[in-house]
C-alpha positions in Angstrom: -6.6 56.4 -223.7 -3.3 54.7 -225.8 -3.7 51.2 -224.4 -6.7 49.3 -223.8 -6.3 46.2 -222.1 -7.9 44.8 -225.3 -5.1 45.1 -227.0 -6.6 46.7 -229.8 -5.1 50.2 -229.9 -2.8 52.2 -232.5 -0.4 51.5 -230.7 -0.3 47.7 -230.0 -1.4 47.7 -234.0 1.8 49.6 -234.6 4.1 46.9 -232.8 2.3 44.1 -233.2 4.3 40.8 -233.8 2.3 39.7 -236.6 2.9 42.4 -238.7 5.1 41.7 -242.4 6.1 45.2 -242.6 6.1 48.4 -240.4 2.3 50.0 -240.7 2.9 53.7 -241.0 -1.0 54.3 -241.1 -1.1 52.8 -237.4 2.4 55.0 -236.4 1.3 58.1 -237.7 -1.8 57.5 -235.7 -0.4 57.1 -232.6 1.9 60.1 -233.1 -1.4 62.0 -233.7 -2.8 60.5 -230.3 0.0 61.5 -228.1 0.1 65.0 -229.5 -4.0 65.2 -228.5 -3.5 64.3 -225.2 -2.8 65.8 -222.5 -0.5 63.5 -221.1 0.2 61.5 -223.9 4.1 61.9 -224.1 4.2 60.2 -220.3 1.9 57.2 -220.7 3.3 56.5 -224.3 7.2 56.5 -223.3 5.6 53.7 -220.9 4.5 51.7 -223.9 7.0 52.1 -225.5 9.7 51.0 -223.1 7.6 48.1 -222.5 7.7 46.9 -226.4 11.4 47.9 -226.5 12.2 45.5 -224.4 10.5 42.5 -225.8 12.7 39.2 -226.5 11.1 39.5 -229.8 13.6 41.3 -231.7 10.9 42.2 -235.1 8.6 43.9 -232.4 11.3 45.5 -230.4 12.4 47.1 -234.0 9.0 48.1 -234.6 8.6 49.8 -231.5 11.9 51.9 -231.6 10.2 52.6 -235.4 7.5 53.9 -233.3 9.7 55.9 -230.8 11.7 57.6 -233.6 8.5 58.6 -235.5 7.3 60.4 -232.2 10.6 62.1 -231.6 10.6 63.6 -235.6 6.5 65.0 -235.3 5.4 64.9 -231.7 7.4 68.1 -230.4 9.0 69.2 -227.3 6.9 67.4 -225.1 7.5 64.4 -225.9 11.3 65.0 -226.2 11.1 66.2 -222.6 9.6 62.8 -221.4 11.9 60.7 -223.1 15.1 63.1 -222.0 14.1 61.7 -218.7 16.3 59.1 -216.5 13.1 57.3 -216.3 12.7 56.6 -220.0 16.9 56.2 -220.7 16.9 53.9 -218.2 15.0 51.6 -219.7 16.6 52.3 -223.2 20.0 51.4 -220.9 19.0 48.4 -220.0 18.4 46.5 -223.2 22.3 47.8 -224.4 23.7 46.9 -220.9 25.4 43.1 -219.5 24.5 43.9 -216.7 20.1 43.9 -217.7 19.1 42.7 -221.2 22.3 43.1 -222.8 22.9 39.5 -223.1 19.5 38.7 -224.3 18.9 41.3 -227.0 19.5 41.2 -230.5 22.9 42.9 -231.9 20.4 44.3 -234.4 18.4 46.0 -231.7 20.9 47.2 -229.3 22.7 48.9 -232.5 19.7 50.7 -233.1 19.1 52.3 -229.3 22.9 53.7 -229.4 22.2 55.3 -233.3 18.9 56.8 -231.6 20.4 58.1 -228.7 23.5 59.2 -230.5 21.3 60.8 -233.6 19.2 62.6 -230.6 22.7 63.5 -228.5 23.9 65.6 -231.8 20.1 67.1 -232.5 18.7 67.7 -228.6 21.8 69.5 -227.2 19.2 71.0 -225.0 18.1 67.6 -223.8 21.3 67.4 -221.8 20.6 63.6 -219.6 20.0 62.1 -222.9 23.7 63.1 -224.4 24.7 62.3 -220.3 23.5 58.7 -220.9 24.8 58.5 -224.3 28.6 59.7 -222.9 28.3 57.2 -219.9 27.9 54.0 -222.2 30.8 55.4 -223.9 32.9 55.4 -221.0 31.5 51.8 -219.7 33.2 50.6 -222.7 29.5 49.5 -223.9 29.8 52.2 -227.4 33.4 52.1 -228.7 32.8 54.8 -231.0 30.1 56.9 -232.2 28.0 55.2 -235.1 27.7 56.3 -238.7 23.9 57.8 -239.3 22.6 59.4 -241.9 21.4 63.3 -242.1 17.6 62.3 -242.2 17.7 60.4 -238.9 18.3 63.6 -237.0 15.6 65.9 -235.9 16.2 69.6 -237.6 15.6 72.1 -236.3 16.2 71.6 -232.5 13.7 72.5 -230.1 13.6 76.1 -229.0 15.8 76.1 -225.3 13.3 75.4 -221.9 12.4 77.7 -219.7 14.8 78.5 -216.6 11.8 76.9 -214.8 11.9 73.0 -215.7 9.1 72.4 -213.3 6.7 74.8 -214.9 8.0 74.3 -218.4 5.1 73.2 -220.2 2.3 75.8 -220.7 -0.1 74.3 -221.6 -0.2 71.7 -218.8 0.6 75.2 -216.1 -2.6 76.2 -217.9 -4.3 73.4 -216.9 -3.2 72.7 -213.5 -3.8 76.5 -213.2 -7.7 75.6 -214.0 -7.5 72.1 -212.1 -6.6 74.5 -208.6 -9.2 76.6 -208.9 -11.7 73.9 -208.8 -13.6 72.6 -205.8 -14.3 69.8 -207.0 -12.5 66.5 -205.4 -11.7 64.8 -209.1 -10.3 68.1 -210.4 -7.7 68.3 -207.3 -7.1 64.6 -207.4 -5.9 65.7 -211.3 -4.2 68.3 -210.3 -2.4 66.4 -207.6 -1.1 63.9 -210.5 -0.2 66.6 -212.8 1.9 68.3 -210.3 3.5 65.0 -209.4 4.2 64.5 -212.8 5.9 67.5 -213.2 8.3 67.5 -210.3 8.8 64.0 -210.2 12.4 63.4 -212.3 13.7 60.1 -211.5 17.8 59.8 -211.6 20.6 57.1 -213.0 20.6 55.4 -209.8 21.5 51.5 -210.7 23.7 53.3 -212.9 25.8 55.8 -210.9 28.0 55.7 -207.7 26.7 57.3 -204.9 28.6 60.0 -204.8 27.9 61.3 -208.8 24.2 60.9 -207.9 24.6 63.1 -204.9 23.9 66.5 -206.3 21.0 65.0 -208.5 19.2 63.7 -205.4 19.5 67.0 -203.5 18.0 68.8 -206.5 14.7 66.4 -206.4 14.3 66.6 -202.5 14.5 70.2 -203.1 11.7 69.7 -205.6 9.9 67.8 -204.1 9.3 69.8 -200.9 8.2 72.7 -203.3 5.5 70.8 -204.9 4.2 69.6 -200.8 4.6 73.4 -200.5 2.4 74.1 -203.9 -0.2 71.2 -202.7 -0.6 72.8 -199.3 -0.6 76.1 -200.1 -3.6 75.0 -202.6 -5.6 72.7 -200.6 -5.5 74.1 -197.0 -4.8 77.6 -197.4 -5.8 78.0 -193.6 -2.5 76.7 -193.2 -0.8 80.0 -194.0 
């Protein structure tokens, strides 16, 4: 698991306060976690928002240290997690007035915008994250695109998803695939959370008008009657 309550983990290690300089040995480590984990990429964008957002600006750098080692060797599933409005959201709100804008660091709030700029040139495929990056643009909150250098980018981009974004992971499909044919109460509990996971794509809402998230909303009611369909079809197959 990436965080204890002890406080004791890679990861807190990685971001800790007290720390004079940036402990690759710790960063690298909790790159290697995430990418042993199942569902690494989801509880570590978590974290990671978490430490982002602290009024201590040397441990909010260190953390957004941590978050652009992930994105250069953690792969496309972490890329995925933090290409969601969940995760931008919270990225958002430290650059924004109207959250933590006010109360962050110039230093840190310049840093977000080169990150999400550096990954809105190298993820085209990531398309919410260039969708975020475009909409601070037009709230006047990033007058022009920053200045970053050619190793800040990730090369090569990730291969295109599948035309399935629910399913587009195969290695979690493969599990949930294993999790389903289970009869065992903890396996479908599992399974339940992984499908949830899956399906469950949360939108710009405090950011958008109504009307622009529209579309967006339609697309996850539609989703998430297909995984009620997937769960019932599973679970009480008497049903059908």
């Amino acid at each position: 698991m990436l965080a204890p309550p002890n406080g004791h983990t890679v990861k807190y290690k990685a971001t800790n306060p007290s720390n004079r300089q940036e402990d690759w040995e710790y960063i690298m480590g909790f790159c290697d976690q995430i990418n042993k984990e199942l569902e690494g990429p989801q509880i570590s964008v978590r974290l990671l928002a978490y430490k982002i957002q602290s009024p201590q600006e040397w441990e909010a750098m260190q953390a957004l240290t941590v978050l652009e080692a992930c994105m250069k060797n953690c792969g496309r599933r972490f890329h995925n997690e933090v290409g969601k409005f969940k995760f931008l959201n919270e990225l958002i709100k430290v650059v924004s007035p109207k959250y933590l804008g006010d109360k962050v660091s110039e230093k840190v709030k310049k840093k977000v915008i080169e990150m999400l700029y550096s990954w809105t040139v190298s993820l085209p495929d990531e398309a919410k994250i260039s969708e975020a990056y475009h909409m601070l643009k037009s709230q006047g909150i990033v007058l022009a695109d920053p200045e970053i250098p050619l190793d800040a980018t990730l090369i090569p981009s990730p291969s295109p998803r599948p035309k399935n974004p629910v399913f587009d992971d195969e290695k979690k499909s493969k599990r949930l695939a294993e999790l389903l044919k289970s009869k065992k109460p903890e396996d479908l509990q599992e399974a339940n959370r992984l499908i949830k996971n899956m399906v469950k794509e949360p939108t710009l809402v405090t950011l958008f008008h109504w009307q622009t998230y529209m579309p967006i909303a339609y697309h996850i009611i539609w989703q998430t009657c297909g995984m009620l369909w997937i769960m019932t079809y599973f679970f009480w197959p008497s049903c059908f």
